[in-house]
C-alpha positions in Angstrom: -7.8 -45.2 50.3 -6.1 -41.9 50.2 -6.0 -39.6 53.3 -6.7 -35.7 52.4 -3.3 -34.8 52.9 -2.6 -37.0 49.8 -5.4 -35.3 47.8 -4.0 -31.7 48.8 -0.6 -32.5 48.3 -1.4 -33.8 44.6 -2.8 -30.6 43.6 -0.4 -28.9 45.1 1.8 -30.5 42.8 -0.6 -30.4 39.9 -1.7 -26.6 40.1 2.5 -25.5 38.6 2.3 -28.1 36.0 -1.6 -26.2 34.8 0.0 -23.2 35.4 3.0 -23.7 33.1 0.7 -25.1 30.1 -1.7 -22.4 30.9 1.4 -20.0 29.9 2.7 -22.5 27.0 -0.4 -21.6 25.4 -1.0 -18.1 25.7 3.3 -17.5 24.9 2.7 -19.4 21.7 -0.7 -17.5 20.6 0.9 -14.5 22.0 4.2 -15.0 19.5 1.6 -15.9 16.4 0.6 -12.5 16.4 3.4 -10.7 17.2 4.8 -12.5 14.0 2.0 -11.3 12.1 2.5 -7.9 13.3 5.8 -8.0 12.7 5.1 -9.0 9.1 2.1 -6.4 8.3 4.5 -3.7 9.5 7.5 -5.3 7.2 5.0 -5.1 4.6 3.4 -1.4 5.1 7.0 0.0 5.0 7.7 -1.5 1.8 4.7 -1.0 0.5 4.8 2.7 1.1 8.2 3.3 -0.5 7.3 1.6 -3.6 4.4 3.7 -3.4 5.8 6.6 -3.4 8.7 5.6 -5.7 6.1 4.6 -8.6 3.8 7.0 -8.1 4.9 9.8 -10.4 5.1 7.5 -13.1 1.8 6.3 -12.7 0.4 9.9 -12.5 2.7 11.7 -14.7 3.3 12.3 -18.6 5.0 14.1 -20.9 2.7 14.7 -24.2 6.2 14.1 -25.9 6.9 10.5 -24.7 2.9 9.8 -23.6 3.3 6.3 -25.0 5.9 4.9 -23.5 5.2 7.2 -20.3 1.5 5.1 -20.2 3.2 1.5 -21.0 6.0 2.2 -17.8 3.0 3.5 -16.0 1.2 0.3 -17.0 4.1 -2.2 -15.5 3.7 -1.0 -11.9 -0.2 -2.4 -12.1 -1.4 -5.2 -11.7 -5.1 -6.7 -12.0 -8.0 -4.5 -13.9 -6.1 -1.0 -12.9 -3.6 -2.6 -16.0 -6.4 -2.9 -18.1 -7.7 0.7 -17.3 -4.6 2.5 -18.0 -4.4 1.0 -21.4 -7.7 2.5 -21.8 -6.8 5.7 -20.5 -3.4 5.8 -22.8 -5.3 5.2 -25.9 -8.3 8.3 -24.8 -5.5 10.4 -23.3 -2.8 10.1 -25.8 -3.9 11.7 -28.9 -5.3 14.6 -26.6 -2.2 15.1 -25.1 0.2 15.2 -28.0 -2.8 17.5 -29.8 -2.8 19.7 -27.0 1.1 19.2 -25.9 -0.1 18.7 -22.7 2.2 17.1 -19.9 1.5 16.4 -16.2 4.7 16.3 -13.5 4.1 14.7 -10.2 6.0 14.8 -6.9 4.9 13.0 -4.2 4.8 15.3 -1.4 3.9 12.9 1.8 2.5 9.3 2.2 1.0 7.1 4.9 0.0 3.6 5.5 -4.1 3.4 6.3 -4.4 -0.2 6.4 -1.5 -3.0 6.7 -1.6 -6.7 6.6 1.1 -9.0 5.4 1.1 -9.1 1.4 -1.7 -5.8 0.7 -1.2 -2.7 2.5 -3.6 0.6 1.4 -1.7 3.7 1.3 -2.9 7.8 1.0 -0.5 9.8 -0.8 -0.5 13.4 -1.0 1.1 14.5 -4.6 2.1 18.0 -6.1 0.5 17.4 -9.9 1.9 20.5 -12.2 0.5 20.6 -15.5 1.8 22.3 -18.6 0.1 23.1 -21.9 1.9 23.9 -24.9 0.7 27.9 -25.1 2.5 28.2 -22.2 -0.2 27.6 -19.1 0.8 26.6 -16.1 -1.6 24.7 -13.1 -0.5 23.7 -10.0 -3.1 20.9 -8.0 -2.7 19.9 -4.8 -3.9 16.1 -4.7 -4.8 12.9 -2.9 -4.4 9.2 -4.1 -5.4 6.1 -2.5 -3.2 2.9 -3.4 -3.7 -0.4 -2.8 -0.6 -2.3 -3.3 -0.2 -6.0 -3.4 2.9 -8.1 -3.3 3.4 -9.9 -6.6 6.1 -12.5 -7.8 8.2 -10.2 -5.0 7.6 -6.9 -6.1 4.7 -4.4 -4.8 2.6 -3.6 -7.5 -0.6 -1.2 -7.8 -3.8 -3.0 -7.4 -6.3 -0.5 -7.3 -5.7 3.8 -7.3 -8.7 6.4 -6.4 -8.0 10.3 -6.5 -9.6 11.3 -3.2 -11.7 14.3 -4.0 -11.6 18.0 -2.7 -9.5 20.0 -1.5 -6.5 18.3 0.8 -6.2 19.5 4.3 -3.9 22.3 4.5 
C-alpha cells in the first residue's frame, strides 16, 4: 500500500513530464503554421511581381503586331482565361488593325488581397493609354483583379476581372 506522500510525490514528478508534452504539442502545431505562413507570404510576393511583370502584356496591344501581342498575352494564362483570349484576339483583331487602334499599359501599383501557398489574388491598379490611328488620345485610370496560380514553376494568370468605376483617387 502506498502512503500519500508517495501519491504526492509521483505527481509531483509527473506534472513536468505533462507539462513538457503539453508544450511538444502546441511548439509543433505552432511551427506548422508558421510554415505555412511563411509559404503563403513566399508565394504572395512572387505572385505579385509576376503580376505586375505580365500584366501589360496581357492588357496591352499594338494594332500593328495585335497577333502576336494576343498569342504572348495568351502564354501567361492558364485554364479557361487561355481559351477567352483566343476569343478575344480573333473579335479584337480585325477591329483593331481596321481602326489602328493600340492600347499601352503601365502598371501603376499592386497589392496582394488574398495569399495561400500556390494561388494568391492580386488588385492592380494600371495606367491604360489608348491610341487610334486619326490621332486620338484616352487616358483610363483602371483596376484589375488577378488570380495567379503556380504552374509547372511559373505563376500564371488563372482568372482576370476589370473592377468597375472609377479607382479611388
Amino acid at each position: 500500500m502506498t502512503r500519500p506522500a508517495e501519491v504526492r510525490v509521483r505527481r509531483l514528478v509527473a506534472l513536468p513530464a505533462v507539462a513538457a508534452a503539453a508544450l511538444a504539442v502546441v511548439a509543433a502545431v505552432l511551427w506548422g503554421s508558421l510554415r505555412d505562413l511563411e509559404a503563403g507570404r513566399r508565394s504572395a510576393d512572387e505572385a505579385l511581381a509576376a503580376a505586375r511583370a505580365v500584366a501589360p502584356d496581357l492588357l496591352s496591344f499594338d494594332h500593328r503586331t495585335v497577333e502576336q501581342d494576343f498569342a504572348r498575352a495568351q502564354s501567361h494564362t492558364t485554364g479557361p482565361l487561355t481559351g477567352h483570349y483566343r476569343k478575344l484576339a480573333a473579335a479584337t483583331v480585325p477591329e483593331a488593325r481596321r481602326e489602328r487602334v493600340s492600347v499601352q499599359t503601365v502598371v501603376a501599383g499592386g497589392a496582394v488581397s488574398r495569399a495561400e501557398p500556390g494561388r494568391v489574388e492580386i488588385l492592380l491598379f494600371v495606367n491604360q493609354m489608348t491610341l487610334t490611328g486619326d490621332d486620338g488620345r484616352r487616358l483610363v485610370q483602371a483596376r484589375a483583379r488577378l488570380v495567379m496560380v503556380e504552374r509547372d514553376g511559373r505563376w500564371r494568370v488563372a482568372d482576370m476581372n476589370p473592377l468597375l468605376g472609377s479607382p479611388p483617387r
